[in-house]
N, C-alpha and C positions, 0 to 999 in steps of 0.2 A: 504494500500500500504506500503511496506516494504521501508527503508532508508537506503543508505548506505552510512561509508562516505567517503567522500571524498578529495583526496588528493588536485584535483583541485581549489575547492574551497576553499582548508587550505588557498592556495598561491592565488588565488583572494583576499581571506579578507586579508590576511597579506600585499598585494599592497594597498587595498584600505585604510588600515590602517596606511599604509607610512612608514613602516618599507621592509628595505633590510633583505636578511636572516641572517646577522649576527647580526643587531640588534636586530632581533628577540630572536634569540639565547639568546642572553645576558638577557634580558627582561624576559624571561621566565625560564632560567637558564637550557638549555641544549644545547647542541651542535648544530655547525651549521650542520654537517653530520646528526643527527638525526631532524633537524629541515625539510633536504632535501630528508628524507628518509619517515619521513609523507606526505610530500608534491608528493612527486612521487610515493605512496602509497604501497612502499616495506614493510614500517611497519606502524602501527595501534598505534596511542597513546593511551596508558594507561585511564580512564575516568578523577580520578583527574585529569593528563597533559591535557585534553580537555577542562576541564574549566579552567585551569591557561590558556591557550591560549585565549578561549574565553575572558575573562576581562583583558589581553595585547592589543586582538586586537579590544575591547569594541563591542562586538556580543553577541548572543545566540551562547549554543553548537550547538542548531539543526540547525542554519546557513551553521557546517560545514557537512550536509549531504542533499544526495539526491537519487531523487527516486527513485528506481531500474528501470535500462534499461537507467539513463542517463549516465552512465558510458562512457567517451569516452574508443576506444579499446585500448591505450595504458594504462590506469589505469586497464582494466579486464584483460589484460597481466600480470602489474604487483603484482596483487591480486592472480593472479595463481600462479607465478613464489614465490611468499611469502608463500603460502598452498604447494608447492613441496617441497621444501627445508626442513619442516616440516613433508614432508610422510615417512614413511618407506620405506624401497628399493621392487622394483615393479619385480616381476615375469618376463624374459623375454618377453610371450604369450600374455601379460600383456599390451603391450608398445602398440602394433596398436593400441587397443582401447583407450589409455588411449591420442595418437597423434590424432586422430578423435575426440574425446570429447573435448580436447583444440583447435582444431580449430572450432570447433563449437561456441563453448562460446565467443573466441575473433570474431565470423565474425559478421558483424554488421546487 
């Protein structure tokens, strides 16, 4: 079974850990914007940054992932919305399918 991770679970451990996002921030030495941008899963930390996180918030990396399909849809939205931003510009002819294919993927 495949793992993905996950932005949810950043911000579970980081609660259960007892840190606010900014003291997170501080802790691991990056900003609180990119601290909230893992966390909502716009972006993907770096590996080194997952074990700095990890021994901040005294885990395993593999804590912060999980199995494919438990994605809530707000995290496979914003997985998609971070892979478009990075395609290339799309064919008009292009667009239905490519509107069907994301709603597919977000429906649960």
């Amino acid at each position: 079974m495949t793992r993905t991770l996950s932005g949810t679970r950043l911000r579970q451990l980081r609660h259960a850990a007892g840190y606010t996002v900014d003291q997170a921030a501080e802790k691991i030495g990056r900003s609180t914007h990119t601290i909230r941008s893992y966390e909502s899963g716009r972006v993907s930390p770096p590996a080194h940054v997952l074990g700095e996180i990890a021994a901040v918030y005294d885990c395993q990396v593999s804590d912060f992932y999980a199995a494919d399909g438990s994605q809530d849809a707000d995290e496979r939205l914003a997985a998609i919305k971070a892979a478009a931003r990075n395609a290339p510009p799309l064919a008009p002819e292009d667009l239905g399918v490519i509107v069907s294919l994301l709603a597919a993927a977000v429906a649960p």
